[in-house]
C-alpha positions in Angstrom: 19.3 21.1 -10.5 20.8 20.1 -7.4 20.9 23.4 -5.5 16.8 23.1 -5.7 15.1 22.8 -2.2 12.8 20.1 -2.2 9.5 19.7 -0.1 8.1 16.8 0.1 4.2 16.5 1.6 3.7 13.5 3.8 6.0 10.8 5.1 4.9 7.8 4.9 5.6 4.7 3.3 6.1 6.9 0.1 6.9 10.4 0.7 10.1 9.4 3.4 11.9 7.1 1.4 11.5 9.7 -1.3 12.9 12.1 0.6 15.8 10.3 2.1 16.6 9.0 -1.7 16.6 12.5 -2.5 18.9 13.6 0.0 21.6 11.1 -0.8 21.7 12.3 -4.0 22.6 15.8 -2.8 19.1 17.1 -2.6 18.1 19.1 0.6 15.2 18.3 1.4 12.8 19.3 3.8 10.0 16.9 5.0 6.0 17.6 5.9 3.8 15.8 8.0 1.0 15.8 10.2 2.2 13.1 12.6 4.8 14.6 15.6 5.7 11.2 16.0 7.0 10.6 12.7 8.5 14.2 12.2 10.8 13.7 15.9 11.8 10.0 15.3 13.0 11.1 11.6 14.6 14.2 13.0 16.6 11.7 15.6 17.8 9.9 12.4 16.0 6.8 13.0 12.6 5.5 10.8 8.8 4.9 11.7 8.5 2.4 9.5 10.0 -0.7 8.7 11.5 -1.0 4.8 15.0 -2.8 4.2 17.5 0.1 3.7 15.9 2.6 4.8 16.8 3.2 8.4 20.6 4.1 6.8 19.3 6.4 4.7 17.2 8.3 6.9 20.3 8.1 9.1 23.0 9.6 6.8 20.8 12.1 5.6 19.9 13.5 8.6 23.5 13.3 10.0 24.5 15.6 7.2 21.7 17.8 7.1 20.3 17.3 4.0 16.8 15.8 6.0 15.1 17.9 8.1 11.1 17.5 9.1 8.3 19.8 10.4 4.8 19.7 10.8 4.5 22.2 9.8 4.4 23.8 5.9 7.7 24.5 4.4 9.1 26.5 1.6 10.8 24.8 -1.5 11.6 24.9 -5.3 10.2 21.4 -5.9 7.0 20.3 -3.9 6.3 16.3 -3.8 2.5 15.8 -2.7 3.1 12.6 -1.4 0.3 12.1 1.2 -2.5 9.4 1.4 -5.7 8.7 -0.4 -8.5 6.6 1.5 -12.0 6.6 0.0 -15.0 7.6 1.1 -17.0 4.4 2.3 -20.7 5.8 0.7 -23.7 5.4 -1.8 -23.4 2.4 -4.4 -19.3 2.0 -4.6 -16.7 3.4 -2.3 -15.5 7.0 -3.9 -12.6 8.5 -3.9 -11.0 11.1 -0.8 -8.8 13.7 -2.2 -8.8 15.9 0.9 -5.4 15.1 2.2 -3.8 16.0 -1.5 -6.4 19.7 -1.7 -5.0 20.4 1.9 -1.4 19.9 1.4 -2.0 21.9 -2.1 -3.7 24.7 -0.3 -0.3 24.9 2.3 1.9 25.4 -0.5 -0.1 28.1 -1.8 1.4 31.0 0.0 4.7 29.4 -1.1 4.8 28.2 -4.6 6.6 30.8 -7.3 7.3 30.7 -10.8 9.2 27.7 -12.0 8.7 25.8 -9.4 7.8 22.2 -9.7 4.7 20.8 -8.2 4.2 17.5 -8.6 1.8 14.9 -7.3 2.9 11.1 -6.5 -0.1 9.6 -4.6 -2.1 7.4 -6.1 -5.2 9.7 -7.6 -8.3 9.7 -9.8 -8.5 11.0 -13.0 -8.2 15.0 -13.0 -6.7 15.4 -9.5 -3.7 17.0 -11.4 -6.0 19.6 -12.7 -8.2 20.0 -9.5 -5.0 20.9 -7.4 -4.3 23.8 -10.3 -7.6 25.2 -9.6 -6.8 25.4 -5.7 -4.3 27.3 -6.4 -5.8 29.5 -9.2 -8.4 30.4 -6.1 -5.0 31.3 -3.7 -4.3 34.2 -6.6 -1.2 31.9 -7.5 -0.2 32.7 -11.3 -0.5 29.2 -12.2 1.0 29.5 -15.7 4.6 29.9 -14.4 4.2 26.8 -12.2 5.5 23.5 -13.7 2.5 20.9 -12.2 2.6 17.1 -13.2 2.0 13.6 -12.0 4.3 11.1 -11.3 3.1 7.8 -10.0 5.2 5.5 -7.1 5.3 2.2 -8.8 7.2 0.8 -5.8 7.4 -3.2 -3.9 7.5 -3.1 0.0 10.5 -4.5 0.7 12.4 -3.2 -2.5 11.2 0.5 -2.0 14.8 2.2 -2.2 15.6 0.0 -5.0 12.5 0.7 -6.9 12.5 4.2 -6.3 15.6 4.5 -8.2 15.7 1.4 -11.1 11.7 1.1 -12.4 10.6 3.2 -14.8 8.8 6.1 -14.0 5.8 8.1 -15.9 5.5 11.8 -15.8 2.2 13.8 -17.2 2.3 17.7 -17.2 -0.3 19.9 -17.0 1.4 21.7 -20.0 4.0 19.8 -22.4 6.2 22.4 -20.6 5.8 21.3 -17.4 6.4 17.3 -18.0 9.3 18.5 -19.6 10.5 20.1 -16.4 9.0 17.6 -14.0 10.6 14.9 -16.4 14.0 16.1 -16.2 13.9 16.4 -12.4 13.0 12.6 -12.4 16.1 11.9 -14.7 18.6 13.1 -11.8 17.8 9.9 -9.4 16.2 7.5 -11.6 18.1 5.0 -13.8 14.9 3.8 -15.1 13.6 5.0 -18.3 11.7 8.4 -17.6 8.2 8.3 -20.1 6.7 11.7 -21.1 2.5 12.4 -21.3 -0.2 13.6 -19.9 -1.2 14.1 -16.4 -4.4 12.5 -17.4 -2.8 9.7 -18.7 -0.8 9.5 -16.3 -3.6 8.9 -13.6 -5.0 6.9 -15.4 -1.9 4.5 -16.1 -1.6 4.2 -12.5 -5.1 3.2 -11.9 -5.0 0.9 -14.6 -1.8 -1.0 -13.4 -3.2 -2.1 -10.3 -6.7 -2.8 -11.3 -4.9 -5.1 -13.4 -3.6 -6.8 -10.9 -6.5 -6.7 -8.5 -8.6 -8.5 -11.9 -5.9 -11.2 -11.7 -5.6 -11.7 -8.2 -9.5 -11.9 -8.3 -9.5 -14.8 -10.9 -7.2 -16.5 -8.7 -9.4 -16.1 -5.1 -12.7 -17.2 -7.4 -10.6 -20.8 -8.8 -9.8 -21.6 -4.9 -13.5 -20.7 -3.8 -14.5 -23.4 -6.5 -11.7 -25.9 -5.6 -12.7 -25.7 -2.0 -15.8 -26.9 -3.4 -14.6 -29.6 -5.4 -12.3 -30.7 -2.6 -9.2 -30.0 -5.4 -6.2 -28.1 -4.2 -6.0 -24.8 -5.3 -2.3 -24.1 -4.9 -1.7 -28.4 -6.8 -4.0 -26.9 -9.3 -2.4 -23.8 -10.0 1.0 -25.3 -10.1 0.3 -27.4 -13.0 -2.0 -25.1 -14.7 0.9 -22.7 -14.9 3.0 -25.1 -16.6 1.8 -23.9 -20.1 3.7 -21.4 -21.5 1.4 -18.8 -22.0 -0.4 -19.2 -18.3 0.6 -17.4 -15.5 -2.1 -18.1 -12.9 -1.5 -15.8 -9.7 -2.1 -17.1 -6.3 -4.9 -16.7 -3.8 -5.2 -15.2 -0.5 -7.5 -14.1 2.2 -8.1 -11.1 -0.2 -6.3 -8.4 -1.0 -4.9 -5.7 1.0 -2.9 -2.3 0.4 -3.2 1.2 -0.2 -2.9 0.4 -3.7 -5.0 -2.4 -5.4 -7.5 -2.5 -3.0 -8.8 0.9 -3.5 -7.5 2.3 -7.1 -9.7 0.2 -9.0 -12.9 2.1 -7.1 -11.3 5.4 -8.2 -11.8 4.0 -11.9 -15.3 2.5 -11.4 -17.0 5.5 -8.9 -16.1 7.4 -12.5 -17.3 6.0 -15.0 -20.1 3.1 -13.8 -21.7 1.8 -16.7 -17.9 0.6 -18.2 -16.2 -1.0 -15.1 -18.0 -4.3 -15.2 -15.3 -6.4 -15.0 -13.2 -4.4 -12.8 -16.4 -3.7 -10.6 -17.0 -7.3 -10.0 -12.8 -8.1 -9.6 -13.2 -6.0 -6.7 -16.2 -7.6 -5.4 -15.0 -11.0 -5.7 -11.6 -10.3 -4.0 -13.8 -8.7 -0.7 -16.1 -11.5 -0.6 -12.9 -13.8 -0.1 -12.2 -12.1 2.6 -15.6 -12.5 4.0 -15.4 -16.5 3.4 -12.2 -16.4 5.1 -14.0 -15.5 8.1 -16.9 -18.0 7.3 -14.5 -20.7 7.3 -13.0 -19.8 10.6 -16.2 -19.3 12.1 -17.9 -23.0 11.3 -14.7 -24.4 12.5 -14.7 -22.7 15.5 -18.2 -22.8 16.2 -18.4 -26.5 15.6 -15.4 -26.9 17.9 -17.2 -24.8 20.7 -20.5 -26.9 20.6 -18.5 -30.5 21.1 -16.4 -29.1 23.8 -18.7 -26.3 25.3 -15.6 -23.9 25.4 -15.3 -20.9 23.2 -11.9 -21.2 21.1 -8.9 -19.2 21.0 -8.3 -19.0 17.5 -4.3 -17.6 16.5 -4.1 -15.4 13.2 -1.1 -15.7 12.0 -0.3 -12.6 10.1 -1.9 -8.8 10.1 0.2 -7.4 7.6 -1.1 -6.7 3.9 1.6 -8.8 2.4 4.1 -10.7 3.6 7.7 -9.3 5.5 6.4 -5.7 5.6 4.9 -4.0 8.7 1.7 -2.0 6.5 -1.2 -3.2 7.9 -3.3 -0.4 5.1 -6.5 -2.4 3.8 -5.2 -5.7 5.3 -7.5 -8.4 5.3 -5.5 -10.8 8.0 -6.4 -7.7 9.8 -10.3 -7.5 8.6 -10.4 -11.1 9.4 -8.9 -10.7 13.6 -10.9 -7.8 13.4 -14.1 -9.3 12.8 -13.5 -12.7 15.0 -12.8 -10.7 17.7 -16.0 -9.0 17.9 -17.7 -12.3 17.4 -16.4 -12.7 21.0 -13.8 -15.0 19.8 -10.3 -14.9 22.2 -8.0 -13.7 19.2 -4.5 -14.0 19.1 -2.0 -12.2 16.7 1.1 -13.1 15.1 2.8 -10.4 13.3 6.9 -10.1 13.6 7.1 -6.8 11.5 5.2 -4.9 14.2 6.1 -4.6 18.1 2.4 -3.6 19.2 -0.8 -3.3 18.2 -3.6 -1.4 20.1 -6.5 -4.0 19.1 -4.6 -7.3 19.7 -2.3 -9.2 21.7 1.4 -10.3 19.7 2.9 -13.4 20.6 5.8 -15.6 19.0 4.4 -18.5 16.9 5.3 -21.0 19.5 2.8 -19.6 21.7 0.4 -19.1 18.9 0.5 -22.6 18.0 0.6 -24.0 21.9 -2.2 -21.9 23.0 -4.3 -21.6 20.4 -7.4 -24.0 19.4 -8.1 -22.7 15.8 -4.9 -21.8 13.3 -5.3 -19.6 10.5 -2.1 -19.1 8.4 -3.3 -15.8 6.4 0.0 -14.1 5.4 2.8 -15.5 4.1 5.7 -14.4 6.4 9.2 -15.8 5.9 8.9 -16.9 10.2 6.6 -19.3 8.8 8.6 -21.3 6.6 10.8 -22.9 9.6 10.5 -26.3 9.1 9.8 -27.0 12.6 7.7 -24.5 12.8 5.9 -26.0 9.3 5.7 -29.2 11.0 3.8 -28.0 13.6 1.2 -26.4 12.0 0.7 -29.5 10.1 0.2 -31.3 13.6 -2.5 -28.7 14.5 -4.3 -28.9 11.5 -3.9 -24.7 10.8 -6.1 -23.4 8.4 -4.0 -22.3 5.1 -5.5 -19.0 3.4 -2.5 -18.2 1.4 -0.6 -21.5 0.5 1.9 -20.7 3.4 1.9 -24.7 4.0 1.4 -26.1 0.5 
């Protein structure tokens, strides 16, 4: 299995730690992706994205040649389809872009050969597995020799390489034959258990994983909209609430953010609208946080400006989706400087897992805190768990969206 040449499509956040896992496991592999940037910095060795581990993998691989990228298509035995999937932002609910995935499936066309492996690991709706077949199938490929399956990421930023290799993984074929291939494949890198089914199931499951989450996180950002309210504190309330044994309360934010639970549950509702009610109005409820977020900011602000007749500067502390990772995909620290800045609002950024960004201005939280009028803590970086640093917010009265200062 070893002596396979693998090609994996896109290198993201995904498709390059993939890769680089793959390589130091004696793989060669070679890497696709539309960026140059990202295809010269990995050919130096070095990463274009920040995960823990991951530099030193790209690094070793590439020092031994067993990681080499291109923008261009490439050749292999295995192809990992590895590449993003936004939505289309449209009609009555947000519906799911598959172009990237039928693009890199039409550039492996002239390519793929019997027996190979074609499998697809980016998040999906329900029949992508078998719309990628029938790209093919228009190329003249002979489909029924090719082995084609999905295989979910189920991945943490910040524990990507070990995740990749210890969490279980699901596999769905097109054909029993081909999960059995694909399936065996998975079994020479990952320790976790390797489950056999469907590729339809298997689409599913991974929409259905993060929907669950989204529905939890969206119980948890309704409770705080009602303790705000109240005047009750959300993150006091949630504490003891969670003391039952069979409670497990999840904690709110300024919304939620990520390639992953912000936009699967869509791919499950803009099929099937008359059953997603609940996971419909979960995703409602988790965007309208982020639009009280801004509310909140803006009466504070916009009270502060009419008793001093100055327009604030208002600090947001965190862009990122989640906290200690440099993916700002979906963020809504980022909707939320986003939106106050076009109010006309001097916004300032902190964000220590990113050198630049093209919209905003970064500075170090002591500036953040000495310059600005108006605080909001909206991710919860390790940086802002310094004591002094705590203390400080404290003094200036920051606005706490994610229980940063609780």
């Amino acid at each position: 299995m070893k002596n396979k040449l693998i090609s994996v499509f896109g290198l993201g956040y995904i498709g390059l730690p993939t890769a680089a896992l793959l390589a130091s496991e004696g793989y060669t592999v070679l890497g696709t992706d539309i960026s140059q940037h990202a295809v010269e910095t990995i050919n130096q060795g070095k990463v274009h994205i920040v995960e823990p581990d991951l530099d030193e993998f790209v690094r070793s691989a590439v020092a031994v040649g067993r990681l080499k990228a291109s923008t261009f298509p490439q050749a292999g035995d295995v192809y990992m389809i590895c590449v993003p999937t936004p939505f289309h932002e449209a009609g009555e609910v947000p519906q799911p872009n598959i172009d990237y995935v039928l693009a890199a499936t039409r550039s492996i066309a002239a390519f793929v050969k019997t027996g190979d492996l074609v499998i697809l690991e980016s998040t999906s709706p329900v029949g992508t597995t078998e719309q990628m077949q029938a790209v093919l199938r228009e190329f003249g490929v002979n489909v029924e020799g090719i082995h084609m399956a999905y295989c979910p990421e189920r991945v943490l930023p910040g524990r990507i390489m070990t995740e990749l290799v210890e969490n279980d993984r699901i596999v769905g074929g097109l054909t029993p034959e081909a999960t059995t291939a694909v399936a065996d494949f998975y079994r020479t890198f990952v320790r976790g258990a390797v489950l056999e089914t469907d590729a339809k199931t298997a689409e599913m499951c991974k929409l259905t994983e993060n929907s669950f989450r989204d529905v939890n996180i969206a119980f948890a950002n309704e409770l705080s909209l009602i303790c705000d309210a109240e005047g009750i504190n959300v993150w006091n309330l949630i504490q003891l609430a969670n003391r039952h044994p069979r409670v497990n309360i999840l904690q709110p934010g300024a919304g939620v953010g990520g390639h992953c639970i912000a936009v699967d549950p869509w791919f499950i509702v803009a099929r099937d609208l008359k059953n997603t009610r609940l996971i419909r109005t979960a995703r409602e409820v988790n965007d309208y946080k982020t639009r009280w977020v801004i509310e909140k900011i803006e009466i504070i602000a916009g009270n502060m400006e009419a008793a001093t007749g100055k327009c604030p500067t208002i600090a947001c502390l965190g862009l990122a989706f989640k906290p200690d990772i440099d993916d700002l995909r979906e963020s809504p620290a980022l909707h939320v400087a986003s939106v106050l800045k076009s109010q006309g609002y001097d916004v300032i950024a902190v964000e220590p897992n990113i050198e630049s960004h093209e919209e905003f201005s970064l500075v170090g939280i002591e500036q953040a805190i000495s310059q600005a009028d108006v605080i909001a803590v909206l991710v919860r970086h390790r940086q802002f768990f310094d004591p002094a640093i705590q203390k400080q917010l404290v003094a200036h009265s920051a606005l706490d969206f994610c229980g940063a200062l609780k």
